[in-house]
GUVEX-321205 format. One record per atom (N, C-alpha, C): residue number from 1; atom name; x, y, z. Coordinates in pm, whole numbers, plus 32768, in hexadecimal, padded with zeros to 4 digits. Atoms other than C-alpha are relative to their C-alpha. Layout:
# residues N
     i   at     c1     c2     c3
   NUM   CA      X      Y      Z
...
***
This chain:
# residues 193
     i   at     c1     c2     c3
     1    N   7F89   7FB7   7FD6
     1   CA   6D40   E464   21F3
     1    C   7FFF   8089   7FBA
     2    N   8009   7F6C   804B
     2   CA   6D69   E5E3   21B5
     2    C   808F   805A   8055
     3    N   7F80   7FBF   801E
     3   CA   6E9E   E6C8   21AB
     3    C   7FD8   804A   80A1
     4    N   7FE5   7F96   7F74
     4   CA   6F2B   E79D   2306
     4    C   8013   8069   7FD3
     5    N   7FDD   7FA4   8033
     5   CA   6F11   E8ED   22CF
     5    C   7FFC   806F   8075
     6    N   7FFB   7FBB   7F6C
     6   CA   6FA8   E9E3   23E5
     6    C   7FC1   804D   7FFB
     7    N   8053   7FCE   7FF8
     7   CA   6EC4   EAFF   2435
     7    C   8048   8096   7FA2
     8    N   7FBB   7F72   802C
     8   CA   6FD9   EC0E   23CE
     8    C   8007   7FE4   7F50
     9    N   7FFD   8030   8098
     9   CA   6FDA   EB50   2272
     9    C   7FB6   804D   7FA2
    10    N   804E   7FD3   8094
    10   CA   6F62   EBD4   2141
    10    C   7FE2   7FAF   7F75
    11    N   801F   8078   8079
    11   CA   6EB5   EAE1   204E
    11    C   7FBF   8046   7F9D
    12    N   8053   7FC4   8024
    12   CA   6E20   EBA7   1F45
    12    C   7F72   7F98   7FA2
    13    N   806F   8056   8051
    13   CA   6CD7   EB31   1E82
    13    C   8023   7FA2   7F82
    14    N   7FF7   8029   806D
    14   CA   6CF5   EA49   1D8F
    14    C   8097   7FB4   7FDF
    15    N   7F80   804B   7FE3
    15   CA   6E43   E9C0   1DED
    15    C   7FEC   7F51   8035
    16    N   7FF9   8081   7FF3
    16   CA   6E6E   E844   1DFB
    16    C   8051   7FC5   8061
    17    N   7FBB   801F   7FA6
    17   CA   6EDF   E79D   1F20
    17    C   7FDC   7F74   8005
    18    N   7FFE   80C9   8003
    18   CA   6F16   E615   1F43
    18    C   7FD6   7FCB   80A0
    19    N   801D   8030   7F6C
    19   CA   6EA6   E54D   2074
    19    C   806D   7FF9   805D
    20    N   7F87   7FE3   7F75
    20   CA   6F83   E55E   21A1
    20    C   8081   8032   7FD3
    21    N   7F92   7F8A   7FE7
    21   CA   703F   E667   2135
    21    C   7FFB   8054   8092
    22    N   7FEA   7FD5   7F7E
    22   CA   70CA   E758   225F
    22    C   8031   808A   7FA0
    23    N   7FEC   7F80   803B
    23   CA   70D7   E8DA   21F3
    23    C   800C   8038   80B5
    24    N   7FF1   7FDF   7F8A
    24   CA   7175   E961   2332
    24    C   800D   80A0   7FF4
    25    N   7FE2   7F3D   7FE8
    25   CA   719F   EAF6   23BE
    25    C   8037   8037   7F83
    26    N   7FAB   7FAE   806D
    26   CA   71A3   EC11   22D9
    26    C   7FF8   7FE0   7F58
    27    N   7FE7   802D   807F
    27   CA   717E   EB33   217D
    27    C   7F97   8079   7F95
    28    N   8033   7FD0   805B
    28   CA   7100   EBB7   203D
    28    C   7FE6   7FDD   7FA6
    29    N   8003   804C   8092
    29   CA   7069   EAE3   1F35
    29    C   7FAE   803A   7FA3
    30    N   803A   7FC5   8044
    30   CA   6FE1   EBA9   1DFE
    30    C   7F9B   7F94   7FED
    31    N   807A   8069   8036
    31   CA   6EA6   EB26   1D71
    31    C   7FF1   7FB3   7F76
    32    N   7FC4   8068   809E
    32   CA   6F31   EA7E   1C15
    32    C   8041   7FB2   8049
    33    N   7F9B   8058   7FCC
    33   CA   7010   E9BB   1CF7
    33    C   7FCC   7F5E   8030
    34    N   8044   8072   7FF5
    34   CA   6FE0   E833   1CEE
    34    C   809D   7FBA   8063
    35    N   7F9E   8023   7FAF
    35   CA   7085   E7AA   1E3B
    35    C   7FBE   7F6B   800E
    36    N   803F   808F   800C
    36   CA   706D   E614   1E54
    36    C   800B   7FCE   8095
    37    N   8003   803A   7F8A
    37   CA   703D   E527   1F71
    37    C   8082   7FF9   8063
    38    N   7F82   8044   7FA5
    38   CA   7104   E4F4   20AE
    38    C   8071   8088   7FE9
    39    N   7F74   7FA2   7FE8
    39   CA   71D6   E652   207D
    39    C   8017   8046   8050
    40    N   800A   7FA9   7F4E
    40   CA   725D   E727   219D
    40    C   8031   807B   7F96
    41    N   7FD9   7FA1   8051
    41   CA   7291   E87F   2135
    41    C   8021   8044   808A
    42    N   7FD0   7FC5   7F97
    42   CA   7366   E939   223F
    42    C   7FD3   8074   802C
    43    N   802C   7F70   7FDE
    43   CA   7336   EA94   22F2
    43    C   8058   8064   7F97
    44    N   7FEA   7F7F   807D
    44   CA   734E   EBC1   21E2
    44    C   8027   7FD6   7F97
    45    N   800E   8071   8073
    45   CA   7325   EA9F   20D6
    45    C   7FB6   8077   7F69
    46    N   8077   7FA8   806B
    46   CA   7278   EB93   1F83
    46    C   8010   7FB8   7F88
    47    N   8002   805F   8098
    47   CA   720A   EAAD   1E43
    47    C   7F91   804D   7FA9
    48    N   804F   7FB6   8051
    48   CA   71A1   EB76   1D3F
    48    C   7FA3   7F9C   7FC7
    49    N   8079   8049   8085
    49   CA   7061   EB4E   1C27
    49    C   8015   7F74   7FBF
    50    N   7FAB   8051   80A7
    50   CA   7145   EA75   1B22
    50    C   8057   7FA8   803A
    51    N   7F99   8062   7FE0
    51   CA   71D8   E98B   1C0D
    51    C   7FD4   7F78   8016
    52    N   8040   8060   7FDD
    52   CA   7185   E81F   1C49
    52    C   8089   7F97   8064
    53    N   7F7B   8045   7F8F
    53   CA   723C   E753   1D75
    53    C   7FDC   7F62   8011
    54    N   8009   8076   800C
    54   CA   7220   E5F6   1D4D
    54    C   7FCB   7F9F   80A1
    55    N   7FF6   803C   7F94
    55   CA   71AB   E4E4   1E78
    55    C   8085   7FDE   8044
    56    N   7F56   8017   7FB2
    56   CA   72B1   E4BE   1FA2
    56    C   805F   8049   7FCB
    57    N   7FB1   7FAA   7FFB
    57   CA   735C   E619   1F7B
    57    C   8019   801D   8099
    58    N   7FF9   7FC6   7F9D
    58   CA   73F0   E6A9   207B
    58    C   8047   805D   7FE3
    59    N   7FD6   7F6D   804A
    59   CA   744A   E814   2045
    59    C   8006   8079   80AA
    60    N   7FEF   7FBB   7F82
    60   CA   74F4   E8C8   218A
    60    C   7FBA   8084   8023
    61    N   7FFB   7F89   7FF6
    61   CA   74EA   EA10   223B
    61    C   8026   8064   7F8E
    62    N   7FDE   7F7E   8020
    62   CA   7502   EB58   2179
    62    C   802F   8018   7F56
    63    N   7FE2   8014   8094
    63   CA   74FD   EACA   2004
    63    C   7F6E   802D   7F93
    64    N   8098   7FDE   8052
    64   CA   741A   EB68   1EF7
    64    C   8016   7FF2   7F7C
    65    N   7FDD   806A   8083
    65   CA   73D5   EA7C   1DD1
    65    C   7FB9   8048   7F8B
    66    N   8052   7FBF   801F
    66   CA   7369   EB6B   1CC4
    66    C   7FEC   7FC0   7F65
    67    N   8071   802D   8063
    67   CA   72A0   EB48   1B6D
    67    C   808B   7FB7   7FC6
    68    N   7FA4   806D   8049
    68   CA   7339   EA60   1A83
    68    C   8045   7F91   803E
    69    N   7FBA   805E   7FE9
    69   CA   73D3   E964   1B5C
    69    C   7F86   7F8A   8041
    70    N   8040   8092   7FD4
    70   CA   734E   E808   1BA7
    70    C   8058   7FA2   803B
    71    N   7FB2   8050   7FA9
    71   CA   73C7   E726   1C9E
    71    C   7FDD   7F53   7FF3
    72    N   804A   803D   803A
    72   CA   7376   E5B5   1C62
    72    C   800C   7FB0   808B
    73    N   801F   8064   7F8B
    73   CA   7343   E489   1D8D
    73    C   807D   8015   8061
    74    N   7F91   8034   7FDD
    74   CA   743A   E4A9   1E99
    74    C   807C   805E   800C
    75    N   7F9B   7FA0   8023
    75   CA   74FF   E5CB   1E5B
    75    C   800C   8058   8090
    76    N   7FE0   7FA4   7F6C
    76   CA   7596   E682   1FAA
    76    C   8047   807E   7FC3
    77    N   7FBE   7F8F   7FE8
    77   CA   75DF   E7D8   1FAA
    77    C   805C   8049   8076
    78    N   7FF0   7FC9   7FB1
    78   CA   76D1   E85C   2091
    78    C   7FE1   807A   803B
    79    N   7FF8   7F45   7FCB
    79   CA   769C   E9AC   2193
    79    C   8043   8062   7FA5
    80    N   7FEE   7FAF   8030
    80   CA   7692   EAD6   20D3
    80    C   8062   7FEF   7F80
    81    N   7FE5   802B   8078
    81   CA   770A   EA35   1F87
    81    C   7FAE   8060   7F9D
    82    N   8000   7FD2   8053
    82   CA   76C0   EAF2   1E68
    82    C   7FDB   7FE0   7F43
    83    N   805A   8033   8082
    83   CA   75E7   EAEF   1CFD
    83    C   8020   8070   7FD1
    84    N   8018   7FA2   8047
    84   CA   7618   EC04   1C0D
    84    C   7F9D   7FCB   7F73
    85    N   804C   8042   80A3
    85   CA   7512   EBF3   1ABB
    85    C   801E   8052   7F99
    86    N   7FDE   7FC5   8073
    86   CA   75AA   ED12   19E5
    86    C   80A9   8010   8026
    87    N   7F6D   7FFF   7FDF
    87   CA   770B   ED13   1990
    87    C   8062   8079   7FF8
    88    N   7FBA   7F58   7FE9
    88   CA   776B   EE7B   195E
    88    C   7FA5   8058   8043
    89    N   8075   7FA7   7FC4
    89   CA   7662   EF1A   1A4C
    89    C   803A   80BE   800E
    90    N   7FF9   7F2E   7FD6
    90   CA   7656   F0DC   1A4B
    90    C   7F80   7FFA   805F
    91    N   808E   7FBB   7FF2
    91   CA   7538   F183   1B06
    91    C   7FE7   803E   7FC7
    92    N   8030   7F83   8096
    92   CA   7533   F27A   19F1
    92    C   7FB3   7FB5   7F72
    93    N   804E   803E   8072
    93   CA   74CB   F141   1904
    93    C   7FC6   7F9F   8022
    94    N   804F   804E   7FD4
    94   CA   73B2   F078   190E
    94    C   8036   7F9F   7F7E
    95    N   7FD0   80A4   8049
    95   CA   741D   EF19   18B6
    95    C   7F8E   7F5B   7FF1
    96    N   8049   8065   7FFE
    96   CA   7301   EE45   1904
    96    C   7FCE   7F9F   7F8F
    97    N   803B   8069   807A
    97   CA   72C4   EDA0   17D6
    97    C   80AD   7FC3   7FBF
    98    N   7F84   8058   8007
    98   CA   7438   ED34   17E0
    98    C   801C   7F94   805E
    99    N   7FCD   8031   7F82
    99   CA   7415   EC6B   1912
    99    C   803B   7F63   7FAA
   100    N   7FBB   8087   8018
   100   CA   74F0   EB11   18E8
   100    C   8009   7F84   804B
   101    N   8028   8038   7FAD
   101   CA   7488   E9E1   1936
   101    C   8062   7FAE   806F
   102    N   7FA4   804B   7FC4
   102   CA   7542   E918   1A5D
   102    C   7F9C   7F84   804A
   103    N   8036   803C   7FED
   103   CA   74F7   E7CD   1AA6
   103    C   8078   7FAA   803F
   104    N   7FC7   803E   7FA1
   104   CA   757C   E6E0   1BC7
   104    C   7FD9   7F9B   800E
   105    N   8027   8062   8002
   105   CA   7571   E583   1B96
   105    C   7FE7   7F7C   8095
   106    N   8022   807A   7F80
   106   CA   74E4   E465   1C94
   106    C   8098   8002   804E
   107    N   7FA4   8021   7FC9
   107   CA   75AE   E436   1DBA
   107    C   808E   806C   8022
   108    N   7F5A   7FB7   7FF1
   108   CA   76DA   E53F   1D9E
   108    C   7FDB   808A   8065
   109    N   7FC1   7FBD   7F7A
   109   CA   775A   E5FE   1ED8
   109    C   8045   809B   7FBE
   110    N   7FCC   7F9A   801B
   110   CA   7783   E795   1EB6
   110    C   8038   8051   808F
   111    N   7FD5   7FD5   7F9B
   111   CA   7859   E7E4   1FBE
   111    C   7FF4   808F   805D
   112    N   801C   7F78   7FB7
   112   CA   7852   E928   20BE
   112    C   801F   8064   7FCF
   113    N   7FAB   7F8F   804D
   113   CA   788B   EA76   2004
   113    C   803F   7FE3   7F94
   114    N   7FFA   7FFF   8074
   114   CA   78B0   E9C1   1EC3
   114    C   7FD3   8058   7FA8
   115    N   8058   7FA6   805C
   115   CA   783E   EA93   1D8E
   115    C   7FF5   7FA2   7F92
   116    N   8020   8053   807F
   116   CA   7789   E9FF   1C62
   116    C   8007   8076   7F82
   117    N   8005   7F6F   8065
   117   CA   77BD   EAF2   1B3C
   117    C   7F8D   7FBA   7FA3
   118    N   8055   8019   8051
   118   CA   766D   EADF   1A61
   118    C   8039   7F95   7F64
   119    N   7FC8   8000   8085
   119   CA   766F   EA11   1922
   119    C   805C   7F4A   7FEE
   120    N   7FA9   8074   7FD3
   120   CA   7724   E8DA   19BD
   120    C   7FB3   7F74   800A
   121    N   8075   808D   7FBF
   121   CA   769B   E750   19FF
   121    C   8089   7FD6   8068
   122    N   7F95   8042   7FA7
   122   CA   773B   E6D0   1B28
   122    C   7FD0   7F51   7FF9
   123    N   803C   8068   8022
   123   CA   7757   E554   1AF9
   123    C   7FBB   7F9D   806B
   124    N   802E   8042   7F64
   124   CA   76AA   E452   1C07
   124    C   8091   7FC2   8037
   125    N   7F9A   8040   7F8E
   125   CA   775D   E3F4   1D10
   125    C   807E   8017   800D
   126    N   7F76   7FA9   7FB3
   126   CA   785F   E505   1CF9
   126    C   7FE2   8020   805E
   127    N   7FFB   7FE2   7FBF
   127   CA   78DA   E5A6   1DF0
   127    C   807D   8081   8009
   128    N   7FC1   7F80   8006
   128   CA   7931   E718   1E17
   128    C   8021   8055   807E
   129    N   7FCA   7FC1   7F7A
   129   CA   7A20   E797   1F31
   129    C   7FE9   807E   803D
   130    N   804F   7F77   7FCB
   130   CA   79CD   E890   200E
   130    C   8065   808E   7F88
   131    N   7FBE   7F62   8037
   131   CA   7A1D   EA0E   1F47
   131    C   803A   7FF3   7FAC
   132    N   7FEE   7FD8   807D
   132   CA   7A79   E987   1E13
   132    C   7F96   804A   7F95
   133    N   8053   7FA8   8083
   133   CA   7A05   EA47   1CDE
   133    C   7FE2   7FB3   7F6C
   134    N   8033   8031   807D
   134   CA   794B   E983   1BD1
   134    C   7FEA   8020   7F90
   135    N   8002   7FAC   8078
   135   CA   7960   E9F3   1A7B
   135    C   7FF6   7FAC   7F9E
   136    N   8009   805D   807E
   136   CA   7945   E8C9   19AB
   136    C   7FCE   7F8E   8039
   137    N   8068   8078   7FF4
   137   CA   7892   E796   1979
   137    C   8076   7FA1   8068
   138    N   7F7E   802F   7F94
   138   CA   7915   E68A   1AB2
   138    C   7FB3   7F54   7FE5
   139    N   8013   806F   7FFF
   139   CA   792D   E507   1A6D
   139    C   7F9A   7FE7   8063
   140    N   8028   8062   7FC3
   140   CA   7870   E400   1AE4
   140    C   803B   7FD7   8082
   141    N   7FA0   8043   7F96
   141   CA   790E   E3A1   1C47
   141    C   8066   8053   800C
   142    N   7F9F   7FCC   7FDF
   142   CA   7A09   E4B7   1C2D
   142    C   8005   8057   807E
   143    N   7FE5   7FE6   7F92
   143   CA   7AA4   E52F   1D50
   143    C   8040   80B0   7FF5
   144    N   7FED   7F5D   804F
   144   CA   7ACF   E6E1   1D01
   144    C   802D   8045   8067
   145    N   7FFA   7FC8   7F80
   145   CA   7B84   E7C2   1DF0
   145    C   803D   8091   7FC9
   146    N   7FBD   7F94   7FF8
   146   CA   7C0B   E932   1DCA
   146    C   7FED   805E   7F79
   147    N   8061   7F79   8030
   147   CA   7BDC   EA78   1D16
   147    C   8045   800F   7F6D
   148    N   8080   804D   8019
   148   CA   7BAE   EA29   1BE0
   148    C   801E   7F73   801F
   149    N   7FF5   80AA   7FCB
   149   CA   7B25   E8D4   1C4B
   149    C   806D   7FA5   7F87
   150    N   7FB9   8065   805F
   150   CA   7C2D   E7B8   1BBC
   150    C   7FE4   7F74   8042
   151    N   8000   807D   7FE5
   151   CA   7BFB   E649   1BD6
   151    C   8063   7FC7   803A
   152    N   7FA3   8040   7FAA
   152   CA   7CD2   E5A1   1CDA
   152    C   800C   7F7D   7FFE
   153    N   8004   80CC   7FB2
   153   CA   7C3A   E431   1D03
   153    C   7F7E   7FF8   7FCE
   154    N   808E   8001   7FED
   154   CA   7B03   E36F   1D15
   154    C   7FDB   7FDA   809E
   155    N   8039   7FE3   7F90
   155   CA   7A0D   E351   1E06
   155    C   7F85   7F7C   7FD3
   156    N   8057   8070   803A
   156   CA   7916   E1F9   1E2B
   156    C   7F72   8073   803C
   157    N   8099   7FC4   7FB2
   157   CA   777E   E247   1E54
   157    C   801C   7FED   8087
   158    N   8012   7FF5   7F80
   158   CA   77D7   E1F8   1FB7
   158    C   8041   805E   8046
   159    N   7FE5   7F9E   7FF4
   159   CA   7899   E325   1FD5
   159    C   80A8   7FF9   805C
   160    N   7F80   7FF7   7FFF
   160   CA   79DD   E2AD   1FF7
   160    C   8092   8013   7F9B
   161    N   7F94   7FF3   806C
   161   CA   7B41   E2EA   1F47
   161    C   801D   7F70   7FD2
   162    N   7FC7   8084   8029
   162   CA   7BBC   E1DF   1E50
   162    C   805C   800E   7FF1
   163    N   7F75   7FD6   8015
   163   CA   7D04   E189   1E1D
   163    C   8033   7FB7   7F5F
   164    N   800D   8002   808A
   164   CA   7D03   E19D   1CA6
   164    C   8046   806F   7FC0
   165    N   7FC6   7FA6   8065
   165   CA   7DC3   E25B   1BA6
   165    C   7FA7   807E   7FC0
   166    N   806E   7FCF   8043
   166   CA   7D2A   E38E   1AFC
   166    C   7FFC   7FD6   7F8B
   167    N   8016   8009   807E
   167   CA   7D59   E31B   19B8
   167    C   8054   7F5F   7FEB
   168    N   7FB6   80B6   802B
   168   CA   7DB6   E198   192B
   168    C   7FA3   7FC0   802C
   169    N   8057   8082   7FDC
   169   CA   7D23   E079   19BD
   169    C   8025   7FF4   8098
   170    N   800A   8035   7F8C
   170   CA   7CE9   DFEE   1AEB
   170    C   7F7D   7FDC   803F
   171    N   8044   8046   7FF4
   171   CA   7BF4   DF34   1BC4
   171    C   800F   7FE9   8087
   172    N   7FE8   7FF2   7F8E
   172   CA   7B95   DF51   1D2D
   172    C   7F5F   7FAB   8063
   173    N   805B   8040   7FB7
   173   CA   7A7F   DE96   1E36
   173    C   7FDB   808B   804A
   174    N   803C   7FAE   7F8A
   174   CA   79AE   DF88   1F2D
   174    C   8014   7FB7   8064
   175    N   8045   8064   7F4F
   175   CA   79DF   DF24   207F
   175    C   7FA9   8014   8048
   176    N   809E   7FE3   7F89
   176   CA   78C2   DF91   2109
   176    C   7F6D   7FCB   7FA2
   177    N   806C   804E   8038
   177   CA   77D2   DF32   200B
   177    C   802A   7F86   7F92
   178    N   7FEC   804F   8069
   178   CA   7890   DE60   1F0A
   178    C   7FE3   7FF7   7FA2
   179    N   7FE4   8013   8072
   179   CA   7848   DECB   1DE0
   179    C   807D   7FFE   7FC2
   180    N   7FAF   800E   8050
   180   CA   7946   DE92   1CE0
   180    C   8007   80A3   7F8C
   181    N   7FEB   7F80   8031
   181   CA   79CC   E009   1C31
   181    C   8085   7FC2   7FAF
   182    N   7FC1   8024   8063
   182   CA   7A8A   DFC6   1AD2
   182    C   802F   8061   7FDC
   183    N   7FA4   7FBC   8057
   183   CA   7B74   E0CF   1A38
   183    C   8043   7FDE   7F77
   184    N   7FF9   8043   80BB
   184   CA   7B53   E0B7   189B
   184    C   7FEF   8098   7FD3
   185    N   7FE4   7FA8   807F
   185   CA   7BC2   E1D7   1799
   185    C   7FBC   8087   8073
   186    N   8036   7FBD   7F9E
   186   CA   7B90   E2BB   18CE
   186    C   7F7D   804C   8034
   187    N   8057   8021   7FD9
   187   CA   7A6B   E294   1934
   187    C   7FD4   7F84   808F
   188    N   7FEE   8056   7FC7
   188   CA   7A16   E1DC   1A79
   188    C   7F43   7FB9   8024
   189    N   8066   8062   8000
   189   CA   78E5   E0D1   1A83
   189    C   7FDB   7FA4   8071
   190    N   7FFA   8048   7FCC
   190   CA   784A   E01D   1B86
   190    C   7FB3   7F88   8000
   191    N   800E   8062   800B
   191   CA   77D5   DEC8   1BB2
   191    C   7FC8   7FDA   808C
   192    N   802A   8016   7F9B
   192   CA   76EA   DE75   1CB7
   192    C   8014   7F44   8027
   193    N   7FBA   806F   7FD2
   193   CA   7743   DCF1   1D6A
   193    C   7F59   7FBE   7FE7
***
Protein backbone atom coordinates (compact mmCIF):
# COMPACT_ATOMS: atom_id res chain seq x y z
CA UNK A 1 0.00 0.00 0.00
CA UNK A 2 1.38 3.56 -0.80
CA UNK A 3 0.04 7.09 -0.04
CA UNK A 4 -2.43 9.26 -2.82
CA UNK A 5 -0.78 12.08 -3.84
CA UNK A 6 -2.78 14.65 -6.16
CA UNK A 7 -0.75 15.87 -9.04
CA UNK A 8 -1.13 19.70 -7.89
CA UNK A 9 0.43 18.42 -4.48
CA UNK A 10 3.64 19.28 -3.26
CA UNK A 11 5.58 16.57 -1.33
CA UNK A 12 8.96 17.79 -0.82
CA UNK A 13 12.10 15.33 -0.55
CA UNK A 14 12.65 13.74 2.38
CA UNK A 15 9.27 14.14 3.89
CA UNK A 16 7.61 11.07 5.48
CA UNK A 17 4.42 9.91 4.45
CA UNK A 18 2.50 6.79 5.99
CA UNK A 19 0.69 4.18 3.86
CA UNK A 20 -2.70 5.13 2.60
CA UNK A 21 -2.45 8.46 3.36
CA UNK A 22 -4.51 10.92 0.84
CA UNK A 23 -2.63 14.41 0.24
CA UNK A 24 -5.31 16.04 -1.94
CA UNK A 25 -5.13 19.59 -4.37
CA UNK A 26 -2.78 22.27 -3.69
CA UNK A 27 -1.06 20.54 -0.35
CA UNK A 28 2.29 21.37 0.95
CA UNK A 29 4.31 19.06 3.04
CA UNK A 30 7.88 20.40 3.96
CA UNK A 31 10.54 17.84 3.95
CA UNK A 32 11.22 17.45 7.98
CA UNK A 33 7.58 16.66 8.14
CA UNK A 34 6.67 13.06 9.49
CA UNK A 35 2.95 12.37 8.32
CA UNK A 36 1.61 8.74 9.58
CA UNK A 37 -0.64 6.17 8.07
CA UNK A 38 -4.21 6.40 6.84
CA UNK A 39 -4.21 10.51 6.93
CA UNK A 40 -6.26 12.73 4.58
CA UNK A 41 -4.82 16.05 4.29
CA UNK A 42 -7.38 18.44 2.61
CA UNK A 43 -7.02 20.99 -0.35
CA UNK A 44 -4.46 23.98 0.69
CA UNK A 45 -3.45 21.56 3.66
CA UNK A 46 0.71 23.14 4.43
CA UNK A 47 2.75 20.94 7.23
CA UNK A 48 5.79 22.40 7.91
CA UNK A 49 9.67 20.75 8.59
CA UNK A 50 9.01 20.30 12.59
CA UNK A 51 5.71 18.77 12.45
CA UNK A 52 4.70 15.18 12.98
CA UNK A 53 0.85 14.03 12.40
CA UNK A 54 0.13 10.94 13.93
CA UNK A 55 -1.85 7.69 12.10
CA UNK A 56 -5.69 8.37 11.30
CA UNK A 57 -5.49 12.25 11.12
CA UNK A 58 -7.66 13.96 9.35
CA UNK A 59 -6.75 17.59 8.81
CA UNK A 60 -9.39 19.65 6.48
CA UNK A 61 -9.35 22.23 3.78
CA UNK A 62 -7.20 25.38 4.13
CA UNK A 63 -5.28 24.52 7.52
CA UNK A 64 -1.46 25.01 7.81
CA UNK A 65 0.09 22.94 10.62
CA UNK A 66 3.34 24.73 11.22
CA UNK A 67 6.80 23.76 12.96
CA UNK A 68 6.45 22.79 16.44
CA UNK A 69 3.15 21.17 16.54
CA UNK A 70 2.45 17.43 16.64
CA UNK A 71 -0.70 15.84 16.24
CA UNK A 72 -0.99 12.33 17.72
CA UNK A 73 -3.52 9.19 16.34
CA UNK A 74 -6.84 10.43 15.41
CA UNK A 75 -6.86 13.97 15.76
CA UNK A 76 -9.42 15.95 13.25
CA UNK A 77 -8.80 19.26 12.29
CA UNK A 78 -11.52 21.38 11.23
CA UNK A 79 -11.66 23.73 7.68
CA UNK A 80 -9.38 26.43 7.94
CA UNK A 81 -8.66 25.99 11.72
CA UNK A 82 -5.70 27.54 12.82
CA UNK A 83 -1.89 26.80 14.51
CA UNK A 84 0.21 29.67 15.52
CA UNK A 85 4.12 28.56 16.85
CA UNK A 86 5.37 32.01 18.15
CA UNK A 87 3.44 33.88 20.60
CA UNK A 88 4.28 37.49 20.07
CA UNK A 89 5.16 37.29 16.27
CA UNK A 90 6.75 41.10 14.47
CA UNK A 91 8.12 40.90 10.93
CA UNK A 92 10.73 43.29 12.07
CA UNK A 93 11.91 40.32 14.57
CA UNK A 94 13.14 37.18 13.85
CA UNK A 95 11.78 34.79 16.43
CA UNK A 96 12.57 31.46 15.21
CA UNK A 97 14.36 30.05 17.87
CA UNK A 98 11.34 30.98 20.10
CA UNK A 99 8.98 28.77 18.36
CA UNK A 100 6.56 26.93 21.14
CA UNK A 101 5.78 23.72 21.20
CA UNK A 102 1.95 22.61 20.66
CA UNK A 103 0.91 19.33 21.01
CA UNK A 104 -2.64 17.66 20.39
CA UNK A 105 -3.41 14.66 22.06
CA UNK A 106 -4.98 11.23 20.52
CA UNK A 107 -8.41 11.54 19.46
CA UNK A 108 -9.46 15.35 20.18
CA UNK A 109 -11.70 17.30 17.68
CA UNK A 110 -10.41 21.04 16.56
CA UNK A 111 -13.32 22.53 15.32
CA UNK A 112 -13.81 25.01 12.05
CA UNK A 113 -11.92 28.35 12.47
CA UNK A 114 -10.75 27.31 15.83
CA UNK A 115 -7.31 28.87 16.80
CA UNK A 116 -4.63 27.00 18.76
CA UNK A 117 -2.33 29.65 20.34
CA UNK A 118 1.35 28.02 20.38
CA UNK A 119 2.67 26.59 23.64
CA UNK A 120 -0.62 24.67 24.59
CA UNK A 121 -1.39 20.53 24.91
CA UNK A 122 -4.81 19.93 23.95
CA UNK A 123 -5.97 16.85 25.92
CA UNK A 124 -7.34 13.49 23.98
CA UNK A 125 -10.57 13.31 23.22
CA UNK A 126 -11.32 16.97 23.65
CA UNK A 127 -13.20 18.71 21.76
CA UNK A 128 -12.83 22.29 20.46
CA UNK A 129 -15.87 24.29 19.02
CA UNK A 130 -15.85 25.78 15.93
CA UNK A 131 -13.89 29.67 16.38
CA UNK A 132 -13.03 29.29 19.73
CA UNK A 133 -9.62 30.67 20.76
CA UNK A 134 -7.27 28.33 22.64
CA UNK A 135 -4.88 29.76 24.95
CA UNK A 136 -4.37 27.28 27.57
CA UNK A 137 -3.82 23.79 28.23
CA UNK A 138 -7.62 21.82 27.54
CA UNK A 139 -8.63 18.70 29.70
CA UNK A 140 -8.94 15.36 28.84
CA UNK A 141 -12.60 14.97 27.29
CA UNK A 142 -13.27 18.64 27.69
CA UNK A 143 -15.80 20.16 25.78
CA UNK A 144 -14.16 24.18 24.91
CA UNK A 145 -16.18 26.78 23.12
CA UNK A 146 -15.66 30.65 22.67
CA UNK A 147 -13.11 33.40 22.54
CA UNK A 148 -11.09 32.82 25.00
CA UNK A 149 -11.95 29.08 24.81
CA UNK A 150 -13.83 28.12 28.35
CA UNK A 151 -14.86 24.69 29.33
CA UNK A 152 -18.57 24.05 29.08
CA UNK A 153 -19.00 20.09 29.42
CA UNK A 154 -17.58 16.84 28.46
CA UNK A 155 -17.48 15.10 25.47
CA UNK A 156 -17.13 10.88 25.27
CA UNK A 157 -14.27 9.46 22.57
CA UNK A 158 -17.41 8.86 20.61
CA UNK A 159 -17.95 12.39 20.19
CA UNK A 160 -20.84 12.94 22.05
CA UNK A 161 -22.01 15.43 24.98
CA UNK A 162 -22.20 14.01 28.54
CA UNK A 163 -24.45 14.98 30.94
CA UNK A 164 -22.01 15.52 33.74
CA UNK A 165 -21.10 18.39 35.93
CA UNK A 166 -17.94 20.43 35.27
CA UNK A 167 -16.59 20.00 38.44
CA UNK A 168 -17.63 17.29 41.50
CA UNK A 169 -18.49 13.94 40.74
CA UNK A 170 -20.46 12.15 38.68
CA UNK A 171 -20.73 9.10 36.48
CA UNK A 172 -22.26 8.50 33.12
CA UNK A 173 -22.61 5.22 30.40
CA UNK A 174 -21.91 6.00 26.49
CA UNK A 175 -24.72 5.04 24.54
CA UNK A 176 -23.23 4.40 21.61
CA UNK A 177 -20.26 2.64 22.70
CA UNK A 178 -20.67 2.06 26.46
CA UNK A 179 -17.92 2.92 27.97
CA UNK A 180 -18.27 3.98 31.45
CA UNK A 181 -16.86 8.05 32.01
CA UNK A 182 -16.19 8.78 35.93
CA UNK A 183 -15.97 12.39 37.28
CA UNK A 184 -13.21 12.45 40.37
CA UNK A 185 -11.39 15.74 41.80
CA UNK A 186 -12.23 17.13 38.28
CA UNK A 187 -10.96 15.22 36.16
CA UNK A 188 -13.04 12.88 33.95
CA UNK A 189 -11.85 9.04 33.36
CA UNK A 190 -13.01 6.46 31.28
CA UNK A 191 -13.60 2.90 31.67
CA UNK A 192 -13.89 0.74 28.80
CA UNK A 193 -16.92 -2.33 29.38
Amino acid sequence: MSATIHASAIVDQGAEIGDGSRIWHFCHVCAGASVGGNVSLGQGVFVGNKVIIGDNCKIQNNVSVYDNVTLEEGVFCGPSMVFTNVYNPRSLVERKDEYRNTLIKRGATLGANCTIICGVTVGEFAFVGAGAVVNHDVKPYALMVGVPAQQIGWMSAFGERLNLPLTGQGEELCRNSGARYVLKNDQLLRFLT
